[in-house]
C-alpha positions, 0 to 999 in steps of 0.5 A: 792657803797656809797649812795648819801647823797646829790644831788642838780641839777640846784638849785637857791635860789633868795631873794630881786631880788638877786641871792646867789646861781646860777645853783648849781649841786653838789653830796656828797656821803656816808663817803665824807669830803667836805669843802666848800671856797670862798670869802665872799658874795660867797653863802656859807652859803646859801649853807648849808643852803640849804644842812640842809633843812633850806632853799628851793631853788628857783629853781632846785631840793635838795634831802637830805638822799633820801628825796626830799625837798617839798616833806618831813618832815622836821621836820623829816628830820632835826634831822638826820642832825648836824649843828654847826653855829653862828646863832644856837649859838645865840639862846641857852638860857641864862644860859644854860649850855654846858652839857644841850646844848649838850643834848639837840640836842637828841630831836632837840631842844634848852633849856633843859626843863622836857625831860629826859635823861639817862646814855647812852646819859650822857656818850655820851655828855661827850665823846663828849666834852672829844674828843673836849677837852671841858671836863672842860666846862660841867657845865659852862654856854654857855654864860661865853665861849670864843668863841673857847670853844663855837665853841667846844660845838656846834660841839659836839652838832651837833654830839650828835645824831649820825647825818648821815650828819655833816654840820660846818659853817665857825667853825673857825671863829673868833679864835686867831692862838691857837684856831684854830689850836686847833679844825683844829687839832681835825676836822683832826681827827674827818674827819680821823675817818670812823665811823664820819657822811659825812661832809661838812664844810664851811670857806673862809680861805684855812688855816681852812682846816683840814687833811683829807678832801677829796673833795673841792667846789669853789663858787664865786658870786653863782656861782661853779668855781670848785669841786671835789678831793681836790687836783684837785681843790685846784689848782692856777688857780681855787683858783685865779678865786675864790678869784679874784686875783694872788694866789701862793697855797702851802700844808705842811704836808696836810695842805694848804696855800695861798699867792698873787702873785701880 
């Protein structure tokens, strides 16, 4: 049986007198594709960022690859962890260019400096940018990309060091319809691949939802509306509550839509 990648029980994370998660109890096991969606202001990304070892709830219990938070590392812990996310993207350096920012993720760090790299980590960064279709951005500087060659760089970034746990949040935000339906074909087939890390992605538009992902969490107000096998939570009813109205919910050739129904 597939180990427990992650388990959270009970868990709340309160801030400033406000509650952005609520009494979450959710299990990710071994070579499971997840995608996280709710409206925004839902506690998605607080989620992750509990999920990453980033963030320590304010009550409940999170263990992360066997490892119990506040009992761990997590400076150790956090480089079996990939993480793709607009806050990391502003922290890469001026003039860093995509190769360096890809590499550098083999030492968990940002900014390449005196460390030193061989071939096998240089043949992995390119194949990486090769699978994404970012081959041609190797020597530009992260800072020139639009924002769908940035959102390539960071995945194969997250990936460089042969994560056991792949966290995206929201990796489609803010592309044009070519640019996302570009990286939702290749998350399809990155979720497709047995040798990819369990992965847990986060969007709020149920279109962003690649091929392949095996299970679904609803959350609304920090609280779990549904989850489980996506096709059991990417229902109407659970996708209405979620979103707080009147929702038709089609798939097409295993991709899934939504429109109102008010």
């Amino acid at each position: 049986m597939a180990g427990e990648v992650l388990e959270l029980s009970g868990v709340g994370v309160r801030r400033d007198g406000a509650d952005l998660l609520r009494d979450v109890t959710w299990t990710v096991d071994e070579g499971e594709r997840w995608v996280v969606l709710g409206p925004n202001g839902a506690g998605k990304t607080t989620l992750l960022q509990v999920a990453g070892a980033l963030l320590f709830p304010t009550s409940g219990t999170v263990d992360v690859l066997g490892e119990r938070l506040g009992r761990t590392d997590v400076f150790e812990l956090r480089p079996r962890i990939g993480l793709a996310s607009a806050a990391l993207a502003e922290k890469v350096p001026a003039g860093e260019t995509v190769l360096d920012l890809v590499l550098t993720a083999s030492y968990a760090i940002l900014g390449r400096w005196q460390e030193e790299y061989d071939s096998t980590d240089l043949a992995r960064a390119v194949a990486l940018l090769e699978a994404l279709g970012a081959s041609e951005l190797l020597q530009r500087r992260f800072d020139t990309l639009s924002e769908g060659e940035r959102k390539r760089a960071q995945i194969a970034r997250a990936l460089m060091p042969d994560p056991e746990l792949l966290l995206l949040d929201e990796p489609a935000a803010g592309l044009d319809l070519g640019g996302r339906e570009d990286l939702v074909r290749r998350l399809g087939v990155l979720a497709d691949d047995p040798a990819a890390p369990t992965t847990v992605m986060v969007t709020h538009h149920l279109e962003e939802v690649p091929e392949g992902v095996t299970h679904a969490l609803l959350l609304r107000k920090g609280q779990v509306v549904a989850q489980g096998k996506v096709d059991e939570v990417f229902t109407p009813e659970h996708l209405s509550e979620c979103f707080g109205l009147p929702l038709a919910v089609d798939r097409h050739r295993g991709r899934w839509s939504a429109r109102s129904t008010r």
